[in-house]
Structure formats: C-alpha cells, structure tokens
C-alpha positions as CSV (number, residue, x, y, z in Angstrom):
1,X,-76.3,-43.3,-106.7
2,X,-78.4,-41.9,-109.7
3,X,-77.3,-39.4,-112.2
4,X,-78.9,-36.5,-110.3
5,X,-76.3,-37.2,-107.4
6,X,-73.8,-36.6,-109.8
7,X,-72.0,-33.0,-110.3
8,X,-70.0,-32.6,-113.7
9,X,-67.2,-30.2,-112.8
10,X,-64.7,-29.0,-115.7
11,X,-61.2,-28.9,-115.4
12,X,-58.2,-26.8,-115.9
13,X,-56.5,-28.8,-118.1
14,X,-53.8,-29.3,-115.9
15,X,-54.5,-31.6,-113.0
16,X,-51.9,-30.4,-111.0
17,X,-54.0,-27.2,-110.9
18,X,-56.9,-28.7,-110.5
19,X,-55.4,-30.5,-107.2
20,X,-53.9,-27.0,-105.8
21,X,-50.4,-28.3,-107.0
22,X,-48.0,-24.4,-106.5
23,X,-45.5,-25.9,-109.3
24,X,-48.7,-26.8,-111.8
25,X,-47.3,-25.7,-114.4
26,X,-43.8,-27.2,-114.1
27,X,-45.0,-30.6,-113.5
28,X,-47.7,-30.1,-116.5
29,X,-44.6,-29.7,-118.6
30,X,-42.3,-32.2,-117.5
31,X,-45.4,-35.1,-118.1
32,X,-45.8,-33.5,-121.5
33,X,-42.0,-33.7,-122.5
34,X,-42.0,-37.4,-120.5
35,X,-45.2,-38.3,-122.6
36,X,-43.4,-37.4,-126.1
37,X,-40.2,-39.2,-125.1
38,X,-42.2,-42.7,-124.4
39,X,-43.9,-41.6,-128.0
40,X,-40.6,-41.6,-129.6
41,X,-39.5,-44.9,-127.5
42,X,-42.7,-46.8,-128.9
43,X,-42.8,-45.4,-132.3
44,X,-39.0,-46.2,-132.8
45,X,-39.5,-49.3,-130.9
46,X,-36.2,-48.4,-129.1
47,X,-35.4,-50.1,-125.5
48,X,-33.9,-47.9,-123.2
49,X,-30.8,-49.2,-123.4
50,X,-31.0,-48.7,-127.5
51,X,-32.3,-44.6,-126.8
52,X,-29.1,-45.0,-124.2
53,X,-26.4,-45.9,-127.1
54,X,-28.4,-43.3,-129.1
55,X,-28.3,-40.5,-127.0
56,X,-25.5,-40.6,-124.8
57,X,-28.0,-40.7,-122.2
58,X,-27.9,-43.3,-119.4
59,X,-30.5,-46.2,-119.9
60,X,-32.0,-45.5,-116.0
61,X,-32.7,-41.9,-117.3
62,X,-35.3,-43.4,-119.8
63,X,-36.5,-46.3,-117.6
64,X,-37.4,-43.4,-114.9
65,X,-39.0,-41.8,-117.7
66,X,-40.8,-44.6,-118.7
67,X,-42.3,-44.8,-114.7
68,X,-43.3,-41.1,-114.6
69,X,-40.5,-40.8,-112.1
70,X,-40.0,-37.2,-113.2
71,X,-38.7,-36.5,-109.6
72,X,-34.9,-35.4,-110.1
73,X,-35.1,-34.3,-113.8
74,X,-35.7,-30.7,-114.7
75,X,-37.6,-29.3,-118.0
76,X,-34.5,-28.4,-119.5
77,X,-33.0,-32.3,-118.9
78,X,-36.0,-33.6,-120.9
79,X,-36.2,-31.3,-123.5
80,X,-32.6,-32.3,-124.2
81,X,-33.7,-35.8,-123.6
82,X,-36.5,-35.8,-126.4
83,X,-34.3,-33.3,-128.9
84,X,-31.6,-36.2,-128.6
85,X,-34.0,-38.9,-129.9
C-alpha cells in the first residue's frame, strides 16, 4: 500500500461520533471524568483500596474505573467520584 492509497479523514473529536455511537456525547463524558480520576490515582499514587478509605467509595468502583468499565456508572456518579478525591 503506498501513501496515495491512503485517505486522511478528520475526526469529530469524539470517537463515539465518529462510530455513529446515539449516546456520543455521554460516553465522551464519562471517559473524560474516568480519564481524570486514573489522573488523580497516579498522581496521588493512591491504590484503589487507599481512594476507597478516602472517599467512602468502594475499592471495585475505582478498579472498574481503572478498566474503562464505565458500564453501570452514570456522569453524575463520577463527577462525585473525582470531586471526592
């Protein structure tokens, strides 16, 4: 394949979108909020058990975080998540 076989197409910014996703702009949230929980985690170096004690969150709330398992939390739950660190 050369580079002329190649077509450059732009996206969204959102890759739900860009994959025809109808709640886009929910999920785009939810990996932000995940994103800047695991920030915290690392930057604190805090296990997810240590967030748990923290937080008064349970330590499988922030492991599920931790594997994008975004699933069966909403917005709201991970703002409160991230506010509590």
């Amino acid at each position: 394949m050369s580079e002329k076989d190649i077509e450059l197409v732009h996206g969204s910014g959102n890759v739900f979108r860009d994959f025809g996703d109808p709640r886009a702009d929910l999920k785009q949230a939810k990996a932000v909020l995940a994103a800047g929980i695991i920030a915290v985690l690392d930057d604190r170096g805090l296990t997810v058990r240590k967030a748990a004690s923290l937080t008064g969150f349970v330590a499988a709330d922030f492991s599920r975080v931790r594997n994008a398992d975004l699933g069966r939390f909403t917005a709201n739950r991970l703002m409160k998540m991230l506010a509590a660190l």
